[in-house]
C-alpha positions in Angstrom: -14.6 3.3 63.8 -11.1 1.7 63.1 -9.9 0.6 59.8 -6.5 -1.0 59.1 -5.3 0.5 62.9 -6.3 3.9 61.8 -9.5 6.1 62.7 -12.3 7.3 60.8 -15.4 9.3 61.4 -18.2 8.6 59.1 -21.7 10.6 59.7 -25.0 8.5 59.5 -27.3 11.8 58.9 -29.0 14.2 60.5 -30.1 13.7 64.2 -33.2 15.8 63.5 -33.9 13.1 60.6 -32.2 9.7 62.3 -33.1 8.3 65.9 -30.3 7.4 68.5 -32.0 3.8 67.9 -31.9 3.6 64.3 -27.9 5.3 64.6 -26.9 2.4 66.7 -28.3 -0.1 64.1 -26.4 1.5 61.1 -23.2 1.7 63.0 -23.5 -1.5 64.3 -24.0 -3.0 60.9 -21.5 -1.0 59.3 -18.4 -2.3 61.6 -20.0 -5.6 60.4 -19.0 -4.5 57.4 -15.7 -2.8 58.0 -14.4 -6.2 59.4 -15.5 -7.8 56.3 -13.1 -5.1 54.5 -15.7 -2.8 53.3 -14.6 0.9 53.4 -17.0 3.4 53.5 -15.2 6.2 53.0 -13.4 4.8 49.4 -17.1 3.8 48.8 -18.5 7.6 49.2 -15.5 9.2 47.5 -16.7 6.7 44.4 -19.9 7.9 44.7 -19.0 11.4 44.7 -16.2 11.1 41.7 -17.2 13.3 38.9 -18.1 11.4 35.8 -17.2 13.8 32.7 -19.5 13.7 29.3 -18.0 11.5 26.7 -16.5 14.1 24.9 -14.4 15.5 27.3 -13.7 12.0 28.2 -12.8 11.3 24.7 -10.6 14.2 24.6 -8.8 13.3 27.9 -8.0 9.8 25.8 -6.8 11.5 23.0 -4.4 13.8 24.5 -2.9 10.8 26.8 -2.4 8.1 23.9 -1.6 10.6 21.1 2.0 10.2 21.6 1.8 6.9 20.9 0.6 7.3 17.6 2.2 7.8 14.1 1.6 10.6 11.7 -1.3 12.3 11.4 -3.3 9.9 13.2 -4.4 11.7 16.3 -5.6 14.5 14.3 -7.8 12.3 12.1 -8.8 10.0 15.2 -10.1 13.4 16.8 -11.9 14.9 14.0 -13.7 11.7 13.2 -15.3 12.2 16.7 -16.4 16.0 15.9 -17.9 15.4 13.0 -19.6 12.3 13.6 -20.0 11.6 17.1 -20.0 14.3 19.3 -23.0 16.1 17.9 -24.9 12.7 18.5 -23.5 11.6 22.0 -21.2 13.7 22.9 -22.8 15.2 26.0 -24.1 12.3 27.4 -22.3 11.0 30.8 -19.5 8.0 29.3 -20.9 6.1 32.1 -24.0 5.7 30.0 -22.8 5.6 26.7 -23.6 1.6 25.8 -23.9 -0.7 22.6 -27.4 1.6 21.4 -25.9 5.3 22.2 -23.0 3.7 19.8 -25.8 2.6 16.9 -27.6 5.8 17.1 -24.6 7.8 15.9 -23.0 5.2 13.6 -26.5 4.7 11.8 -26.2 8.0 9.2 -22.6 7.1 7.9 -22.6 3.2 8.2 -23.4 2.6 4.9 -22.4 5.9 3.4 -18.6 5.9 4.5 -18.3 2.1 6.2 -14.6 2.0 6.3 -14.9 5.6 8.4 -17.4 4.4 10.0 -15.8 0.7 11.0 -12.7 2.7 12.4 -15.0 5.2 14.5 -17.0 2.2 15.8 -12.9 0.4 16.8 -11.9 4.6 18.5 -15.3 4.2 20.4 -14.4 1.2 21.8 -10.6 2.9 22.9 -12.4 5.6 24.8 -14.8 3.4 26.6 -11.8 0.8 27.8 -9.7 3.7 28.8 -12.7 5.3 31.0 -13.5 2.1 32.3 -9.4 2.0 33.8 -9.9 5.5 34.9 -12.7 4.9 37.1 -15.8 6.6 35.1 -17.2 3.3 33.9 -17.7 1.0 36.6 -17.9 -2.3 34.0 -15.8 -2.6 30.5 -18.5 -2.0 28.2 -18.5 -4.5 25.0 -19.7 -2.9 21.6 -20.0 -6.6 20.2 -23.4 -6.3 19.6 -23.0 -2.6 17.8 -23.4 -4.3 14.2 -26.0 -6.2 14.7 -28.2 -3.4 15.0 -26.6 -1.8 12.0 -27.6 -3.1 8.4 -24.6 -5.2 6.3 -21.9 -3.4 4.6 -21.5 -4.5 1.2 -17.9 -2.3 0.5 -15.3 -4.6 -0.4 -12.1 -4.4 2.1 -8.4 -4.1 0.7 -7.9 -3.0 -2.7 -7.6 0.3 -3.7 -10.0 0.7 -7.0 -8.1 2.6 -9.2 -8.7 4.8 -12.1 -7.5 3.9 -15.6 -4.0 6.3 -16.5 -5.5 7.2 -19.6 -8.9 8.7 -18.0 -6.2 10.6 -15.1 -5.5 13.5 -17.4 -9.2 14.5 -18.3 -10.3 14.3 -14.6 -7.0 16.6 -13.6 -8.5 19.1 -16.6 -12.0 18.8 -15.2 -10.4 19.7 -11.3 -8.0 22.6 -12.9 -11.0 24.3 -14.9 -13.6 24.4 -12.1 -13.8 27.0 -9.6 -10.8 26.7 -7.0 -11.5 25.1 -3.1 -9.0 24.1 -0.9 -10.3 20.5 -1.5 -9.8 20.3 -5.1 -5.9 21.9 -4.9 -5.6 19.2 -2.3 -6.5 16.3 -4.9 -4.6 17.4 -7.4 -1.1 18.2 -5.4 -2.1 14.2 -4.2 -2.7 13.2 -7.6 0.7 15.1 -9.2 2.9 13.7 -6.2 1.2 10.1 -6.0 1.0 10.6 -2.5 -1.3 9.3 0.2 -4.3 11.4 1.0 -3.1 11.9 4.8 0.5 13.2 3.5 -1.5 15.8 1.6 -3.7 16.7 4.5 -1.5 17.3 7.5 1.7 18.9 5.1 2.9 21.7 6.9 4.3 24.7 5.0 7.8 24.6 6.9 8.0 20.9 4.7 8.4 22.8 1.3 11.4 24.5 -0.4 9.7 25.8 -3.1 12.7 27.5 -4.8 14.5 24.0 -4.8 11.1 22.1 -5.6 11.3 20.2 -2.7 9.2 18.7 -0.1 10.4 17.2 3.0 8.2 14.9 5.0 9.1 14.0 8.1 9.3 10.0 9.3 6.4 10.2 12.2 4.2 11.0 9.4 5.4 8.4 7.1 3.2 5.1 6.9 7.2 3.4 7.0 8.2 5.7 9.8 10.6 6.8 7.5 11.2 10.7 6.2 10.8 11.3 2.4 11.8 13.8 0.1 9.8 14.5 -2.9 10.7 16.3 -6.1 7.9 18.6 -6.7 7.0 19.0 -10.9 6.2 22.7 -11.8 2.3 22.6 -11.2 3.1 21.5 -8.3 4.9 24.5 -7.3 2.2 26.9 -9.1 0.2 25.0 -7.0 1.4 25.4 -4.0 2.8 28.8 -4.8 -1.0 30.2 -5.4 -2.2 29.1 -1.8 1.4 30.9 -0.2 -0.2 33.9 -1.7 -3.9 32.9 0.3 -2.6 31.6 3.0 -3.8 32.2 6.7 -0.4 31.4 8.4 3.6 31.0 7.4 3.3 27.5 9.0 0.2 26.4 9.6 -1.0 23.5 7.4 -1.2 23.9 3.5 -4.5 22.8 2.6 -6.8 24.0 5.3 -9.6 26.6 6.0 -7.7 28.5 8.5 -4.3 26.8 8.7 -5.4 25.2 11.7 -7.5 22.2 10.9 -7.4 19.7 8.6 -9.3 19.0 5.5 -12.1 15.9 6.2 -11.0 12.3 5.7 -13.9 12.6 3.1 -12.9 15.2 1.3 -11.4 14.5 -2.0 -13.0 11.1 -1.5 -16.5 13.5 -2.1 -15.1 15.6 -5.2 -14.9 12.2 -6.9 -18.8 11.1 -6.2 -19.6 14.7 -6.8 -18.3 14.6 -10.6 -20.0 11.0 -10.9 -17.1 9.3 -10.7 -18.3 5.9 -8.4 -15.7 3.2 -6.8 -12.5 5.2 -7.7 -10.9 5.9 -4.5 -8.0 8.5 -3.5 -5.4 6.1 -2.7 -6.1 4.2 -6.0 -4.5 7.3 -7.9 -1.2 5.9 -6.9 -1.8 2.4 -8.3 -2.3 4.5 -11.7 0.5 5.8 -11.5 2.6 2.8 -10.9 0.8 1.8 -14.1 1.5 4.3 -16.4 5.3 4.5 -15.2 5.4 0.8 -16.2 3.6 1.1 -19.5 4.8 4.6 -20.8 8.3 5.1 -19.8 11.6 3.1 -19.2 12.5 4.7 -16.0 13.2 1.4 -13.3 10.5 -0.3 -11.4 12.6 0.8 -8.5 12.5 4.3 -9.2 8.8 4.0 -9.0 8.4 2.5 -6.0 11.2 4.8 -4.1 8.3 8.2 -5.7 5.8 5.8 -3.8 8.0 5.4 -0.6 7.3 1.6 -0.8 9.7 -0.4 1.7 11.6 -3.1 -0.7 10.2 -6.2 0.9 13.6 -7.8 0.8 15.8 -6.7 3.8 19.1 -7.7 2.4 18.8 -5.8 -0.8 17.4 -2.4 0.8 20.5 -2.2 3.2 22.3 -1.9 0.3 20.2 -0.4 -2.1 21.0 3.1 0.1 20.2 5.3 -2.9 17.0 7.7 -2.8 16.6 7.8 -7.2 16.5 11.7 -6.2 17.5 13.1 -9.9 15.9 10.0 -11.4 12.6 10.4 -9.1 12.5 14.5 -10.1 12.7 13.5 -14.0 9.7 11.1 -13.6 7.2 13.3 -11.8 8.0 15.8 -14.5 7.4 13.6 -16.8 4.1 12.1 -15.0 3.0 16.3 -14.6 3.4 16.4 -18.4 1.4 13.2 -19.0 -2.0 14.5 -16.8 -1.7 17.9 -18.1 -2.2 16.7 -21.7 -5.3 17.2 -23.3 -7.5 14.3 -24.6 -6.2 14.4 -28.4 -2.4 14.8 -27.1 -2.5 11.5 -25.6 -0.6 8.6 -27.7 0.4 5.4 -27.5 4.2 6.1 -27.4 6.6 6.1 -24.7 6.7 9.6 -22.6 10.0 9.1 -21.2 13.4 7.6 -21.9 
């Protein structure tokens, strides 16, 4: 037959298993078709494209949008999918992966972790959009009806619960007297630098100058897409100087298993619950120290928020606020090392720096 001026063969089966009658009627009713724009041969390559399992499909995704994203968001977007979905859907077709494939592996951490669990649910629906352009899902799947089959999350959204300053130091004793893991040197580097947990997780050795106390980090793994330098206190450098001597690789990632792969999201988040300590979250550590910098020193609220790498919200005074606080930023981490190293009795009420 003729498509479009050019010629194309297409078999209608076996003559041993298809009369010369029957052959006549197909082919007649498929030129039908052909001159109502049908094509049979884009129709049987369809039907014999290979439809990969979601996980590799999900790994095709990653690796094409990653370099689109900021930090160390692909890593985390990836890893979420290995612990919790993959070992629940992850070899089933993507073209039948739909709303209840999605429940069934949300179900065990909705309530549990629902922030994780809320951004998983947004990632699945990524992968299932970008199958759908490449071909392997024939209709855009919606995942609108995902938490309605999932009970009601009660966290609450936005603020950071925070620990009291005063209660920081006893928890830092508690985390420095038990027996070393990688997660519990992770939480307290976060805790000394005021860091976000994600700047802890995917630091890099070749970020530290360790005989200069200093940690560069790099913009694309900024939250401001802009680099930092932090002044690292003298735990700090014990710290990190006790895991050079344990470590797997000269520039693999500092607080890993194997250098290779990341702590979990969950992590440090877990230590906390472990030790009873319930609605305190990570990135709340950073909100104490903002409070104890403004209650037990006199260094500048702008000193503060430069250790925080907070963007001044007024565009006219940070172009020419150009200044980093560097000397001033080094004193007060020293000073805020001092403070959650002291013991419960060595804690006053005066001022613990000028």
């Amino acid at each position: 037959m003729q498509r479009n001026g050019q010629r194309r063969d297409y078999g209608l089966g076996s003559a041993l298993d298809v009369s010369l009658a029957e052959a006549r009627e197909a082919a007649t009713a498929l030129r039908r078709r052909v001159r109502e724009g049908f094509d049979p041969v884009a129709e049987r390559r369809k039907a014999r494209k290979i439809v990969p399992h979601f996980e590799a499909a999900t790994r095709i995704c990653h690796e094409t949008l990653r370099e689109g994203w900021k930090g160390g968001h692909h890593a985390k977007w990836l890893s979420s999918f290995e612990k919790h979905v993959f070992p629940k859907i992850g070899k089933k077709p993507v073209d039948q992966v739909d709303s209840a494939c999605v429940v069934e592996a949300l179900a065990p951490i909705w309530l549990e972790i629902p922030e994780t669990a809320r951004r998983i649910l947004q990632r699945i629906s990524v992968v299932l959009d970008f199958a759908h352009v490449k071909g392997w899902v024939p209709e855009e799947v919606s995942l609108r009806s995902v938490r309605k089959g999932l009970p009601r999350q009660n966290d609450k959204r936005g603020h950071m619960e925070a620990m009291p300053y005063a209660e920081v130091p006893a928890l830092m004793q508690k985390l420095a007297g038990a027996s070393p893991t990688t997660g519990r040197d992770a939480l307290r580097f976060t805790i000394y630098n005021a860091v976000r947990s994600n700047e802890t997780r995917f630091a890099v050795w070749s970020e530290f100058d360790l005989d200069n106390g200093i940690w560069s980090i790099p913009g694309e793994r900024m939250k401001a897409r802009e680099a930092h330098i932090v002044p690292l206190s003298a735990p700090v450098v014990a710290l990190l100087r006790k895991r050079w001597n344990e470590r797997t690789s000269d520039t693999g990632l500092v607080f890993s298993h194997n250098g290779e792969k990341p702590i979990s999201d969950v992590t440090m988040t877990k230590l906390l619950r472990d030790d009873g300590i319930a609605g305190i979250t990570v990135h709340g550590f950073r909100s104490s120290f903002t409070d104890w910098a403004a209650e037990r020193t006199r260094f500048p609220k702008e000193v503060a928020d430069k250790a925080l790498a907070h963007k001044l919200p007024n565009k006219v005074e940070a172009a020419y606020r150009r200044t980093d606080f560097f000397d001033k930023r080094r004193s007060l981490m020293a000073r805020w090392a001092e403070y959650l190293d002291r013991t419960e009795t060595q804690i006053g009420k005066g001022k613990d720096a000028a």
